[in-house]
Biopython code that builds the backbone (N, CA, C, O; Angstrom):
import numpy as np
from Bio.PDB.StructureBuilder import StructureBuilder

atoms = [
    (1, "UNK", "N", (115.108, 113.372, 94.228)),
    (1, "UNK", "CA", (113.708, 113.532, 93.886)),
    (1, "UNK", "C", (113.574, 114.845, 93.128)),
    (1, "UNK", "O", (113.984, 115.897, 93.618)),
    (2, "UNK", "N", (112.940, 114.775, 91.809)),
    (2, "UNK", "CA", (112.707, 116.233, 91.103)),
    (2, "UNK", "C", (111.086, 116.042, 91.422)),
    (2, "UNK", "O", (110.293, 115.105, 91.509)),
    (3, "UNK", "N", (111.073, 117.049, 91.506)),
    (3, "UNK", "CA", (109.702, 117.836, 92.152)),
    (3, "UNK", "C", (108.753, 118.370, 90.698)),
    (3, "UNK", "O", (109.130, 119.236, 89.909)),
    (4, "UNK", "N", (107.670, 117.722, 90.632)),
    (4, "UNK", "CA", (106.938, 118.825, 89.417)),
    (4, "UNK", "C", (106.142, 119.831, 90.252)),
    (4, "UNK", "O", (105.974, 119.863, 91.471)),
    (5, "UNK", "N", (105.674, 120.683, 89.246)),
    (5, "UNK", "CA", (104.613, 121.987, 89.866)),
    (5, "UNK", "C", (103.885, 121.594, 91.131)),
    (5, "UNK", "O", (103.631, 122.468, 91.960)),
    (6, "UNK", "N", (103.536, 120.349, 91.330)),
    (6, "UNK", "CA", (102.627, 120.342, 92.401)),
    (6, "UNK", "C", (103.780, 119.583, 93.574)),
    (6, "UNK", "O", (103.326, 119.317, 94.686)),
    (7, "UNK", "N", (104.690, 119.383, 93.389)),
    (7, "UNK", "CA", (105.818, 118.661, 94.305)),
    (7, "UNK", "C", (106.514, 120.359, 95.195)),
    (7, "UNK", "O", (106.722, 120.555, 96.392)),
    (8, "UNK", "N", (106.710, 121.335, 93.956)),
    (8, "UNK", "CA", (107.456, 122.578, 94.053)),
    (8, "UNK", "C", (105.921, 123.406, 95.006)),
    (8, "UNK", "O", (106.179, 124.359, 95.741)),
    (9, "UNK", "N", (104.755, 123.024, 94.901)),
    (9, "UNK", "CA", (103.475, 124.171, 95.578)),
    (9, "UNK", "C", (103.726, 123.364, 97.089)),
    (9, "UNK", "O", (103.940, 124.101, 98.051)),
    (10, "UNK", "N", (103.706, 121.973, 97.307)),
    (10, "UNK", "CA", (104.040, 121.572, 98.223)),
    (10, "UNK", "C", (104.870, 121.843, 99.090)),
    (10, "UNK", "O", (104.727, 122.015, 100.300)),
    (11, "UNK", "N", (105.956, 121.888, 98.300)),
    (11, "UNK", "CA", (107.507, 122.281, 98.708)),
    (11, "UNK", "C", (107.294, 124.104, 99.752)),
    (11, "UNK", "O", (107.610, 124.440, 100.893)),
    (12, "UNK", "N", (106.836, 124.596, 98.968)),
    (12, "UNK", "CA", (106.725, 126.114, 99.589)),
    (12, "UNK", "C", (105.841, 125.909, 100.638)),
    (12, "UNK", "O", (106.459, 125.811, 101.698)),
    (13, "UNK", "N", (104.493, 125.793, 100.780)),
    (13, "UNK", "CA", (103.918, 125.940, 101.773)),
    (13, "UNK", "C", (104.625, 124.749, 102.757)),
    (13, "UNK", "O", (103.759, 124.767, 103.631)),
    (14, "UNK", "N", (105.447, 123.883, 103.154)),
    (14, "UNK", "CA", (106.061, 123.584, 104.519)),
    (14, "UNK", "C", (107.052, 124.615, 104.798)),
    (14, "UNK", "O", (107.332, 124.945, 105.951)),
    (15, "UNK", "N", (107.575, 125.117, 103.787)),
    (15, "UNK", "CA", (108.515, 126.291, 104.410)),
    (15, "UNK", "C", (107.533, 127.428, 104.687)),
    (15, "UNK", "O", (108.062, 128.535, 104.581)),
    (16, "UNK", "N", (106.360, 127.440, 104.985)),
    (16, "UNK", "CA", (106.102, 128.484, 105.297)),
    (16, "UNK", "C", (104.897, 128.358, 106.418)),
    (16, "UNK", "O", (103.819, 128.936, 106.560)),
    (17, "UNK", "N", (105.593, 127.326, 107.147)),
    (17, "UNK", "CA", (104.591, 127.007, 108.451)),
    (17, "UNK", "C", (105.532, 127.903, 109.363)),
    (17, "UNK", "O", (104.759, 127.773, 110.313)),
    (18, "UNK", "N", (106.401, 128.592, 109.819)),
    (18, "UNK", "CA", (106.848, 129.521, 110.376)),
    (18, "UNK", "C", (106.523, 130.227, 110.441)),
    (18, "UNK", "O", (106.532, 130.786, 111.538)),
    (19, "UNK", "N", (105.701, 131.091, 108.846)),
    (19, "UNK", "CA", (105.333, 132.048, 109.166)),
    (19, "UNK", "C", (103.807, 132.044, 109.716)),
    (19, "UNK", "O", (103.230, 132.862, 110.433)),
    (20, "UNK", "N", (103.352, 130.825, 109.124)),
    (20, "UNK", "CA", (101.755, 131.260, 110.077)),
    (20, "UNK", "C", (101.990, 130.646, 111.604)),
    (20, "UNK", "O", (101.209, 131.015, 112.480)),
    (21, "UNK", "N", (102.772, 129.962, 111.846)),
    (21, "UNK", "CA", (102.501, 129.363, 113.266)),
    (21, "UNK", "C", (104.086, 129.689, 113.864)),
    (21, "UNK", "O", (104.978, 128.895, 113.563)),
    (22, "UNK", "N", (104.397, 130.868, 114.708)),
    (22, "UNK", "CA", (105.651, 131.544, 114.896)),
    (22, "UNK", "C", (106.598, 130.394, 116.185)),
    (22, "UNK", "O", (107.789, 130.359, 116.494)),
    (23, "UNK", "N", (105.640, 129.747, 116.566)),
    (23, "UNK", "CA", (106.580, 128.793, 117.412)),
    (23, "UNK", "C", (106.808, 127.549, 116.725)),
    (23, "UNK", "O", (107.502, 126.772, 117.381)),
    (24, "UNK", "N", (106.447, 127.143, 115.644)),
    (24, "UNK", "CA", (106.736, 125.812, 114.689)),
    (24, "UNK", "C", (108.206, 126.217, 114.041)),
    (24, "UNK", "O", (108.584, 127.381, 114.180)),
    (25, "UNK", "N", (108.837, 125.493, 113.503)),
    (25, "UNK", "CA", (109.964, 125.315, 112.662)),
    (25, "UNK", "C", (110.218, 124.261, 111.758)),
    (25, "UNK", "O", (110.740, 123.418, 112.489)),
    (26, "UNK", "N", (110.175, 123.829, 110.723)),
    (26, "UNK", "CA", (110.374, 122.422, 110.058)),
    (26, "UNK", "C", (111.939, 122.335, 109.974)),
    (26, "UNK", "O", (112.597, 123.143, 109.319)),
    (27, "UNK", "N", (112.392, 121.478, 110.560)),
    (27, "UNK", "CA", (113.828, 121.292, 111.194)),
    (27, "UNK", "C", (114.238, 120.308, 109.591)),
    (27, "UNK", "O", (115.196, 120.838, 109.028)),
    (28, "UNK", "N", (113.779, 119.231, 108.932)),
    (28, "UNK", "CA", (113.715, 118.535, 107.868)),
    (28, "UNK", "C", (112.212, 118.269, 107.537)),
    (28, "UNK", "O", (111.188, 117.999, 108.165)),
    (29, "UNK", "N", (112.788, 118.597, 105.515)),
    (29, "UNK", "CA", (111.174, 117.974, 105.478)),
    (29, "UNK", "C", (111.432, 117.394, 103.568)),
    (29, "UNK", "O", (111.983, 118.101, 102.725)),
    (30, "UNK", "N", (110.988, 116.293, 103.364)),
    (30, "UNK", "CA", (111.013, 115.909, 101.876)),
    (30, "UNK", "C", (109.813, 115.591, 101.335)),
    (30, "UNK", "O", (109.012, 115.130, 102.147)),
    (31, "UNK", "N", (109.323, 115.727, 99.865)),
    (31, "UNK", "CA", (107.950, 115.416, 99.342)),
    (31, "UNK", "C", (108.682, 114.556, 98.344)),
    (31, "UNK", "O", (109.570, 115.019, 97.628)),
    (32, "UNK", "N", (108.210, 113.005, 98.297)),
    (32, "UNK", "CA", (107.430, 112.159, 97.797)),
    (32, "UNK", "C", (106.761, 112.422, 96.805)),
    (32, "UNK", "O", (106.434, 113.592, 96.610)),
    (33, "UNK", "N", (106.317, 111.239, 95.772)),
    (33, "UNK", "CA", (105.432, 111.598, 94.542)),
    (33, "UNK", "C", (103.685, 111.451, 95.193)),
    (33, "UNK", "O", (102.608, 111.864, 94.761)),
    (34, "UNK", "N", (104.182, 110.446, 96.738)),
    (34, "UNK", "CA", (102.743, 110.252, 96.979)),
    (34, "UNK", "C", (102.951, 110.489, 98.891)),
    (34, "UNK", "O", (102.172, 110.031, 99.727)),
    (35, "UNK", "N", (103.860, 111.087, 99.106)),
    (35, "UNK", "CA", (103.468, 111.680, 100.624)),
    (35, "UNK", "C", (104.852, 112.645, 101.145)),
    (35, "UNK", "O", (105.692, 113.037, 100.335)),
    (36, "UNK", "N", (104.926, 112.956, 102.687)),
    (36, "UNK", "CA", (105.435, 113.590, 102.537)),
    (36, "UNK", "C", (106.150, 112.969, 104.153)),
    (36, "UNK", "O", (105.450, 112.288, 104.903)),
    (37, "UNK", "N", (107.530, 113.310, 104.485)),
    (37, "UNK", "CA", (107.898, 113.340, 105.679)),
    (37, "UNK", "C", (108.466, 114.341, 106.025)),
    (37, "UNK", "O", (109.422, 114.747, 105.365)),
    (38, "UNK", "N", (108.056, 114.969, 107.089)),
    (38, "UNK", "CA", (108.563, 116.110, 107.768)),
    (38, "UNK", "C", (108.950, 116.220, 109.578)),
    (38, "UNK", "O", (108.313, 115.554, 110.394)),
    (39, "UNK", "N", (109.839, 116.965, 109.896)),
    (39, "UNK", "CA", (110.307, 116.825, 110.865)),
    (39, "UNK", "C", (110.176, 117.725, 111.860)),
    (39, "UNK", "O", (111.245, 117.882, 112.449)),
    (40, "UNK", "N", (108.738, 118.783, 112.545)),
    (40, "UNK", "CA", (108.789, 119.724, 113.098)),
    (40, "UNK", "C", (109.366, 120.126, 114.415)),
    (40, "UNK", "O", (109.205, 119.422, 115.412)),
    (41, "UNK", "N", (109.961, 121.123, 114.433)),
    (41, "UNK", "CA", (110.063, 121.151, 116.084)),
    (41, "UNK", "C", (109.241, 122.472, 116.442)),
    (41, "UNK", "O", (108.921, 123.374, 115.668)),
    (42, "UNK", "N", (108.990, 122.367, 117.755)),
    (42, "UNK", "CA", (108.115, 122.806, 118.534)),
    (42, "UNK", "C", (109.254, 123.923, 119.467)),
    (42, "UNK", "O", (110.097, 123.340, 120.150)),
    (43, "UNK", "N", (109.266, 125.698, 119.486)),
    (43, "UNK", "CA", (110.254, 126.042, 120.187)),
    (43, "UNK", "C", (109.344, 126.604, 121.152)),
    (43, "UNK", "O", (109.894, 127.524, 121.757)),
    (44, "UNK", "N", (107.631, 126.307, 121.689)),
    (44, "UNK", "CA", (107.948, 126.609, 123.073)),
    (44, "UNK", "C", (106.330, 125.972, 123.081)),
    (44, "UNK", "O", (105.742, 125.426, 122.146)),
    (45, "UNK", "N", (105.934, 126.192, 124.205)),
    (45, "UNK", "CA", (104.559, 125.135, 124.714)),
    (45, "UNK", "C", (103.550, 126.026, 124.940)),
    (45, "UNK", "O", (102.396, 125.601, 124.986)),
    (46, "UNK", "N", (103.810, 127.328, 125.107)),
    (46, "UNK", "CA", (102.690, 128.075, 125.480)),
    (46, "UNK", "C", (101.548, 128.706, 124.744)),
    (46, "UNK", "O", (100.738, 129.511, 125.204)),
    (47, "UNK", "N", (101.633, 127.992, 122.970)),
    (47, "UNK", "CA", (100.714, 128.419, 122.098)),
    (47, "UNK", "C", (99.665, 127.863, 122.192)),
    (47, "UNK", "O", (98.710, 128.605, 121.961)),
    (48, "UNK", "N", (99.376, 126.651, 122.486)),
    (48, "UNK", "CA", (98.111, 125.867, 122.715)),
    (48, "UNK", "C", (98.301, 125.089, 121.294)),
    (48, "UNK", "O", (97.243, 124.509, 121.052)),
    (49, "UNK", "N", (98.856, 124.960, 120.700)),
    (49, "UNK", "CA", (99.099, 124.486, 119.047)),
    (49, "UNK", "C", (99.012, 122.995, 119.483)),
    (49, "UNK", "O", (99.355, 122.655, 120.616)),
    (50, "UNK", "N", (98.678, 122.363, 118.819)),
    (50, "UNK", "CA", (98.388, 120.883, 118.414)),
    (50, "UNK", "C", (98.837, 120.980, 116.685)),
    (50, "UNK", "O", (98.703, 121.815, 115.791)),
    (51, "UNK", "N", (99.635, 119.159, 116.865)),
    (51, "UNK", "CA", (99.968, 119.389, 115.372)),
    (51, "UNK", "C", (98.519, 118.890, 114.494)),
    (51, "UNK", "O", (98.215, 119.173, 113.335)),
    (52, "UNK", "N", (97.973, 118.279, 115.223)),
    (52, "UNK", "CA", (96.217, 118.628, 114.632)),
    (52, "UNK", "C", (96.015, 119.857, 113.360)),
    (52, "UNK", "O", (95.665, 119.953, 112.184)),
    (53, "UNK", "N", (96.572, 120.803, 114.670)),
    (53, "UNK", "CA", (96.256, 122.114, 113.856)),
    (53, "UNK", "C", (96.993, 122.506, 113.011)),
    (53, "UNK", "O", (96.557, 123.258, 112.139)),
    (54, "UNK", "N", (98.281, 122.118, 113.026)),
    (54, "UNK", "CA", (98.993, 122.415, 111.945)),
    (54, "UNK", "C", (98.880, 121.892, 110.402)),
    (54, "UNK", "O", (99.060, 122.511, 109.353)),
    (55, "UNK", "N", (98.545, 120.629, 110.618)),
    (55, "UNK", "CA", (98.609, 119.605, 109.745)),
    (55, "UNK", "C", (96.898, 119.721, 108.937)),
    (55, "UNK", "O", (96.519, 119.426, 107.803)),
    (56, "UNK", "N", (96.310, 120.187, 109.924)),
    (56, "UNK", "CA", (94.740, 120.501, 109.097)),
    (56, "UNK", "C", (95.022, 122.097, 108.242)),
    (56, "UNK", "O", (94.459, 122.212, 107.153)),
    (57, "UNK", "N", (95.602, 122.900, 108.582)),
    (57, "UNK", "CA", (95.883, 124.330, 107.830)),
    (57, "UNK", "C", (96.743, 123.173, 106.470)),
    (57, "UNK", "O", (96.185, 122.858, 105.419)),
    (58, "UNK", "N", (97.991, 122.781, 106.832)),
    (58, "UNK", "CA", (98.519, 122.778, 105.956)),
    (58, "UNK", "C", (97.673, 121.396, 104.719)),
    (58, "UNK", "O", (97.906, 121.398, 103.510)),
    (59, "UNK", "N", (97.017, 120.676, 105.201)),
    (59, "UNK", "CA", (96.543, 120.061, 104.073)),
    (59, "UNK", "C", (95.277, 121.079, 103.477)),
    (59, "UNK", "O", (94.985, 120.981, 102.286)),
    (60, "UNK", "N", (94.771, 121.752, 104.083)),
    (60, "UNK", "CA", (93.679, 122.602, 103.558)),
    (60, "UNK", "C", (94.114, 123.468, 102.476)),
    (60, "UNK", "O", (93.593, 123.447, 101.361)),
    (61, "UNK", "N", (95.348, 124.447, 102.910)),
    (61, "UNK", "CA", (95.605, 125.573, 102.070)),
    (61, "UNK", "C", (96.421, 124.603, 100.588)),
    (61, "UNK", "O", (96.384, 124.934, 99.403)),
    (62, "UNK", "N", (96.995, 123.562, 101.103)),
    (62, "UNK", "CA", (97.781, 122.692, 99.846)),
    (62, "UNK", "C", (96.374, 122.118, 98.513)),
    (62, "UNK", "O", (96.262, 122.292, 97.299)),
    (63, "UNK", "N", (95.475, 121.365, 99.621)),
    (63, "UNK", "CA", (94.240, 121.040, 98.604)),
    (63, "UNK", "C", (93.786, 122.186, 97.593)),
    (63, "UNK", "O", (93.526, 121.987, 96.406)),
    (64, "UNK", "N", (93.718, 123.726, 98.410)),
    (64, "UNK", "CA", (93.165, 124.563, 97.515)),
    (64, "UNK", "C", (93.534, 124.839, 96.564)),
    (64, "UNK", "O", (92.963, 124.782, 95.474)),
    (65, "UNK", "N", (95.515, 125.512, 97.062)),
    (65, "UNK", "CA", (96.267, 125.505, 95.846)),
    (65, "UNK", "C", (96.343, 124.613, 94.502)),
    (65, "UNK", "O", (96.661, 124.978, 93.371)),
    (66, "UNK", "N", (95.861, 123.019, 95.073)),
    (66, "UNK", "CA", (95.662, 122.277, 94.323)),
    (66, "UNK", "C", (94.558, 122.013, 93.132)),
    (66, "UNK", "O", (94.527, 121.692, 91.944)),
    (67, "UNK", "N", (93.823, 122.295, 94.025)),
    (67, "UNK", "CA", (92.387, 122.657, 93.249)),
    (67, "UNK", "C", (92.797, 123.695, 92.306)),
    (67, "UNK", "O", (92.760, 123.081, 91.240)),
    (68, "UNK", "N", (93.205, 125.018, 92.007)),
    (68, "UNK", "CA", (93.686, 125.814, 91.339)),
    (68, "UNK", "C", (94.702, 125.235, 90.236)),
    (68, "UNK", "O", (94.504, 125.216, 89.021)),
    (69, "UNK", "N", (95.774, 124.791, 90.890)),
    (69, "UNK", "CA", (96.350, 124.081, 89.757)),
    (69, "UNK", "C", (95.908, 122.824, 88.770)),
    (69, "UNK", "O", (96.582, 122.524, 87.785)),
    (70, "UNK", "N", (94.566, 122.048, 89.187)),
    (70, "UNK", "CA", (93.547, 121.533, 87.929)),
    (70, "UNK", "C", (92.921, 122.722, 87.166)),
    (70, "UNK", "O", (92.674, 122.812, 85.964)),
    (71, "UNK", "N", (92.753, 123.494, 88.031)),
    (71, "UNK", "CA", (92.021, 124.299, 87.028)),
    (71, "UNK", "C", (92.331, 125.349, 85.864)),
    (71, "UNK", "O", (91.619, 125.731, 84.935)),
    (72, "UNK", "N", (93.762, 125.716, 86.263)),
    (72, "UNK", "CA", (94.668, 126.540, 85.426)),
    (72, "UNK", "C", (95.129, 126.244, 85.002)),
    (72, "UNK", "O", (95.207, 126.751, 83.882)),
    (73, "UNK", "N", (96.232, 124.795, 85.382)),
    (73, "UNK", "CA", (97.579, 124.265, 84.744)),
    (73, "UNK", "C", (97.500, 122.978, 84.154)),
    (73, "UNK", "O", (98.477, 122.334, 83.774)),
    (74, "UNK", "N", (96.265, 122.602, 84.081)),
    (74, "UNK", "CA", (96.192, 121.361, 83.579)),
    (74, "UNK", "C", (96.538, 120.024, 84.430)),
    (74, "UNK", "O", (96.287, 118.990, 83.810)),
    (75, "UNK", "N", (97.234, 119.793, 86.144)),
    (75, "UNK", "CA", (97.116, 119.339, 87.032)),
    (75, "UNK", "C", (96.235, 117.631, 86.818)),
    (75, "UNK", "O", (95.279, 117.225, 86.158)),
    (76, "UNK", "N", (96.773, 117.304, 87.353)),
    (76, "UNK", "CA", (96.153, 115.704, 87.629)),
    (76, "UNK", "C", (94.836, 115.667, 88.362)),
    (76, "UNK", "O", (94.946, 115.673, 89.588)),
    (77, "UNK", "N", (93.654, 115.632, 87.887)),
    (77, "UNK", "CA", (92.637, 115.863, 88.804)),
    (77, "UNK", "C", (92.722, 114.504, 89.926)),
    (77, "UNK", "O", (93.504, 113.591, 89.661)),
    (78, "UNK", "N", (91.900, 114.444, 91.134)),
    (78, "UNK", "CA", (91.882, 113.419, 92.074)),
    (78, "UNK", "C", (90.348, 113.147, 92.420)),
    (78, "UNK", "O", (89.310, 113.777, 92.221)),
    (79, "UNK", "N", (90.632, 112.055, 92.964)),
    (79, "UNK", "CA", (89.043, 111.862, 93.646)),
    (79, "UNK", "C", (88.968, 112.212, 94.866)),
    (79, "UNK", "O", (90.014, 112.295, 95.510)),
    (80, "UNK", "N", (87.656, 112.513, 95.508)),
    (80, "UNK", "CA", (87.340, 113.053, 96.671)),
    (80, "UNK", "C", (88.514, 113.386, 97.984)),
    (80, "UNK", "O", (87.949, 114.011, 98.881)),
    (81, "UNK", "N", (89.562, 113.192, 98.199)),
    (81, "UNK", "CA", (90.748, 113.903, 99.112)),
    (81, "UNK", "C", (91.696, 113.796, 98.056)),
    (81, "UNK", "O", (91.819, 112.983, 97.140)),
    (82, "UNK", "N", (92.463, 115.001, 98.462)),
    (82, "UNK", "CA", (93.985, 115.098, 98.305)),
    (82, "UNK", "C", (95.105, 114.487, 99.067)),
    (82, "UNK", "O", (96.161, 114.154, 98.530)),
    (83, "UNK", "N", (94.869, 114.359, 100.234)),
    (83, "UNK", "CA", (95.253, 113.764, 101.494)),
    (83, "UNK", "C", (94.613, 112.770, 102.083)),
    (83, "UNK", "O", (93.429, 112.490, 101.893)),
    (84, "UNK", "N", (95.107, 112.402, 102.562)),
    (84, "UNK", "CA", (94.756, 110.718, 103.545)),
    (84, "UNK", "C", (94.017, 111.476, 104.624)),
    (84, "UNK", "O", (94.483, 112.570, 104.941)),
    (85, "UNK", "N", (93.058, 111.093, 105.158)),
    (85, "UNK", "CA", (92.535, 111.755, 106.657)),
    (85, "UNK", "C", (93.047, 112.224, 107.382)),
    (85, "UNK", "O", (92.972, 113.402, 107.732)),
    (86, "UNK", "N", (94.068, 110.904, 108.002)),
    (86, "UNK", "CA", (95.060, 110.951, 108.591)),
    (86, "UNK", "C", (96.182, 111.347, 108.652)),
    (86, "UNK", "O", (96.575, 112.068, 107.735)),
    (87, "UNK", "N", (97.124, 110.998, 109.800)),
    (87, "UNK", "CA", (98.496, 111.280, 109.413)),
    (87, "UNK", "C", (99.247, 110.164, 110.346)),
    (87, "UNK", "O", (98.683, 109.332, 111.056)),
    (88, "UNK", "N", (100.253, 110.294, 110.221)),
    (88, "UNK", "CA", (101.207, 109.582, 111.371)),
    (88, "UNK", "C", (102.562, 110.480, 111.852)),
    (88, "UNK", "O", (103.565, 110.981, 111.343)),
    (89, "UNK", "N", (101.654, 110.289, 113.708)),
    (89, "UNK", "CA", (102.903, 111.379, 113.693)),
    (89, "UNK", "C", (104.454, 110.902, 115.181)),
    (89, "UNK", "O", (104.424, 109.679, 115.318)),
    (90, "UNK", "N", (105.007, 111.216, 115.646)),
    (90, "UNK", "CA", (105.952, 111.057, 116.414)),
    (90, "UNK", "C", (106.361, 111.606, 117.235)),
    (90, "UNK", "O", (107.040, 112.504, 116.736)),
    (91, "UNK", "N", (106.411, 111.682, 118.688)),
    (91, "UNK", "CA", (107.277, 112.644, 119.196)),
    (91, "UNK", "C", (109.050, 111.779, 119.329)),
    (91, "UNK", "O", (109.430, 110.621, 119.507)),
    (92, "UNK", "N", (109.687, 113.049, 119.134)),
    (92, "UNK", "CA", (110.812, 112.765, 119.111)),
    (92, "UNK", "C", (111.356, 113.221, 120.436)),
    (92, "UNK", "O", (111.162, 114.348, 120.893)),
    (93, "UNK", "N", (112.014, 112.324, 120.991)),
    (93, "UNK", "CA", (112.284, 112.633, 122.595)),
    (93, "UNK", "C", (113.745, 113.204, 123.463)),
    (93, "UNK", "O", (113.900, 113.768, 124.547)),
    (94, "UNK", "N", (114.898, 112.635, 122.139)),
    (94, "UNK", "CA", (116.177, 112.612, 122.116)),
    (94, "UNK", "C", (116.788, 113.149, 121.008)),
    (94, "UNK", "O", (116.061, 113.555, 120.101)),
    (95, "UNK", "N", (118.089, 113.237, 120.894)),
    (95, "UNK", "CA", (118.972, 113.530, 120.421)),
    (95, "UNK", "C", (119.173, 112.448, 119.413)),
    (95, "UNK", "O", (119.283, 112.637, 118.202)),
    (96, "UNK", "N", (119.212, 111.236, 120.057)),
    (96, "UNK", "CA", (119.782, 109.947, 119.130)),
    (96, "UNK", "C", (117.988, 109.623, 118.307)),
    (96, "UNK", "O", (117.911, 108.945, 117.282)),
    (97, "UNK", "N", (117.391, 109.912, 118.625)),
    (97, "UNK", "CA", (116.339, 109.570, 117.793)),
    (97, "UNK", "C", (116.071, 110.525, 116.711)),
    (97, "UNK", "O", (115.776, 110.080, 115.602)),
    (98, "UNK", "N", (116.152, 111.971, 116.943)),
    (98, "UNK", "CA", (116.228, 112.633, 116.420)),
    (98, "UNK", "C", (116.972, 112.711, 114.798)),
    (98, "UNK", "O", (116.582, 113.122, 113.705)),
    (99, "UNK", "N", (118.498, 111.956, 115.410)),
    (99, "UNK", "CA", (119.480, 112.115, 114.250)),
    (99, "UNK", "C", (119.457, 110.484, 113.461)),
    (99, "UNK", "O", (120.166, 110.083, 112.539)),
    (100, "UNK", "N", (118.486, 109.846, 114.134)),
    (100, "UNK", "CA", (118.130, 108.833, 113.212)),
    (100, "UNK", "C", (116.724, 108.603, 112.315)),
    (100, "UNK", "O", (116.637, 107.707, 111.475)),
    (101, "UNK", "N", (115.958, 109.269, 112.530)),
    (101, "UNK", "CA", (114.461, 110.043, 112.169)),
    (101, "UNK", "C", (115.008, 110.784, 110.748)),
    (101, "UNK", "O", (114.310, 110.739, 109.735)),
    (102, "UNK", "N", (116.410, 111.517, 110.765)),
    (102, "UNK", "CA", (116.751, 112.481, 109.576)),
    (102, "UNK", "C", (117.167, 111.769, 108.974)),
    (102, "UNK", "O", (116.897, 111.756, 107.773)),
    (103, "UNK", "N", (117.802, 111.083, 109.396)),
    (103, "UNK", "CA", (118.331, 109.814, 108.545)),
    (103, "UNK", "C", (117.331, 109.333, 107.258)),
    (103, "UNK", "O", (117.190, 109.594, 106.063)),
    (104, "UNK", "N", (116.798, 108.554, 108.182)),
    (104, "UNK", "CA", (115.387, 108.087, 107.350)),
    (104, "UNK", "C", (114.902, 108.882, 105.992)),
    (104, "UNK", "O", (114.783, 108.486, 104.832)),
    (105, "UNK", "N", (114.614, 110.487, 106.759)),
    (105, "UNK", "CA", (114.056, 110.942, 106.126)),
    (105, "UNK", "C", (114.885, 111.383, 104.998)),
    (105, "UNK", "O", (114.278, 111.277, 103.932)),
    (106, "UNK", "N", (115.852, 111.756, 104.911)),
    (106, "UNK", "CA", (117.036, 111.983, 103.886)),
    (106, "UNK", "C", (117.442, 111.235, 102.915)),
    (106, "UNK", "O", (118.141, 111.457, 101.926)),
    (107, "UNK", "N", (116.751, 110.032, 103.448)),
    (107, "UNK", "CA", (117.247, 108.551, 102.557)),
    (107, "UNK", "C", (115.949, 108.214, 101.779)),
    (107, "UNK", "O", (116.053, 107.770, 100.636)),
    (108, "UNK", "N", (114.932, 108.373, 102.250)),
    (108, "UNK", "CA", (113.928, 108.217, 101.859)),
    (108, "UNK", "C", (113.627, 108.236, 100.271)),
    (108, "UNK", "O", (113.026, 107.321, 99.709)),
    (109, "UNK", "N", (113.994, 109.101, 99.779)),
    (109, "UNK", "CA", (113.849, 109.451, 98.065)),
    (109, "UNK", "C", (114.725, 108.397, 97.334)),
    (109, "UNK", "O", (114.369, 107.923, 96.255)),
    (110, "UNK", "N", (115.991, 108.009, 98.011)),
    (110, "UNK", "CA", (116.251, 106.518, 97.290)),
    (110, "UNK", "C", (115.626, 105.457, 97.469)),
    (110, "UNK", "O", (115.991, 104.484, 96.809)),
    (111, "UNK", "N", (114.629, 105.326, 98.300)),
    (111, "UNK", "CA", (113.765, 103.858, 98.095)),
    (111, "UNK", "C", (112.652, 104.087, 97.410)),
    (111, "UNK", "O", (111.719, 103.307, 97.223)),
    (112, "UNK", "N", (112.801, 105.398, 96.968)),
    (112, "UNK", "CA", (111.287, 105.941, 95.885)),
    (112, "UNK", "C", (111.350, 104.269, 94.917)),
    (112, "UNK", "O", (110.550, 103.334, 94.901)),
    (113, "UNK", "N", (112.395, 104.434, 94.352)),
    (113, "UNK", "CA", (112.693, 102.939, 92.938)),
    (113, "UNK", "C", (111.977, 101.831, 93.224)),
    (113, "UNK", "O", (111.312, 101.282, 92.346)),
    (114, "UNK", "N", (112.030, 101.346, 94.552)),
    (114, "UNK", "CA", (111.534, 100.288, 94.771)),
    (114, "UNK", "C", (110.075, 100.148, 95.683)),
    (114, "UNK", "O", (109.731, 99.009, 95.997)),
    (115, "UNK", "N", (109.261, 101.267, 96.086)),
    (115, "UNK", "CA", (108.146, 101.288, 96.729)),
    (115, "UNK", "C", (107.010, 101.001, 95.427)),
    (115, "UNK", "O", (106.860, 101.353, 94.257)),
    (116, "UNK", "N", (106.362, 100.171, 96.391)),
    (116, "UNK", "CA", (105.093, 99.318, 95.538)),
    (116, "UNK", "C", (104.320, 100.406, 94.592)),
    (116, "UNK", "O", (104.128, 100.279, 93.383)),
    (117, "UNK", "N", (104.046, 101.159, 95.157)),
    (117, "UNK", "CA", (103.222, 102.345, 94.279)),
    (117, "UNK", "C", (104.311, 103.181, 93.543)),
    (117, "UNK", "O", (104.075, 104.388, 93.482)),
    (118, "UNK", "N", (105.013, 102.912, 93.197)),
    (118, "UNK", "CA", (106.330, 103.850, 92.317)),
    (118, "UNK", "C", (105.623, 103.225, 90.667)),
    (118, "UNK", "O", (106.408, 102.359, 90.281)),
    (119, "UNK", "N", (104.756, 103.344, 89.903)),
    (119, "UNK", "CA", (104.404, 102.926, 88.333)),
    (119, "UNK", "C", (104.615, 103.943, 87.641)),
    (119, "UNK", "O", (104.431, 103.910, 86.424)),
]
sb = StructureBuilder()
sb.init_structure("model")
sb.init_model(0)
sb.init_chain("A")
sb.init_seg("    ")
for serial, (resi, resn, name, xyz) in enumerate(atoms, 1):
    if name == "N":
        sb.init_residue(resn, " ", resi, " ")
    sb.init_atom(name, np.array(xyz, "f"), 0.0, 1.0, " ", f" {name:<3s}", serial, name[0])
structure = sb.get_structure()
């Protein structure tokens, strides 16, 4: 997957959920032309963090950046969200699920060719 400007603004802010949220880690994570899969782990319980909260910072600060890049770089404008409401998320419970979850996600950019919305 080559990444344009807004694949590469994406790209940075998941690496940089560490630094705002010090018990998060993105263990794997790949961007899509139209979403994203990522793989967080959680290294301790006592923050009160919900990935709620994570996932609302990080689509917020991404929309803005985004918003900026229509306005400076010439950017693909969108209609009313940048993001889906939603999300879908997982707990991962094991070891063997774990190393099949990366799987997925690693592989993922070769079925870019053939997903319905790939035009």
């Amino acid at each position: 997957m080559i990444l344009n400007d807004a694949g590469v603004m994406i790209h940075h802010f998941l690496g940089e959920i560490p630094q705002k949220y010090a018990s998060i880690e993105p263990d794997l994570f790949v961007v899509m032309p139209n979403h994203i899969h990522i793989i967080l782990l959680k290294l301790s319980d006592d923050d009160g963090l919900s990935i709620s909260d994570i996932i609302q910072w990080f689509k917020r600060i991404t929309t803005n950046e985004y918003i900026e890049g229509v306005k400076n770089k010439q950017w693909k404008r969108f209609s009313r969200r940048l993001w889906q409401q939603s999300f879908h998320d997982h707990i991962i419970r094991d070891e063997g699920s774990l190393n099949y979850i990366r799987e997925y996600v690693l592989y993922n950019p070769r079925l870019w060719e053939k997903d319905e919305l790939n035009t």
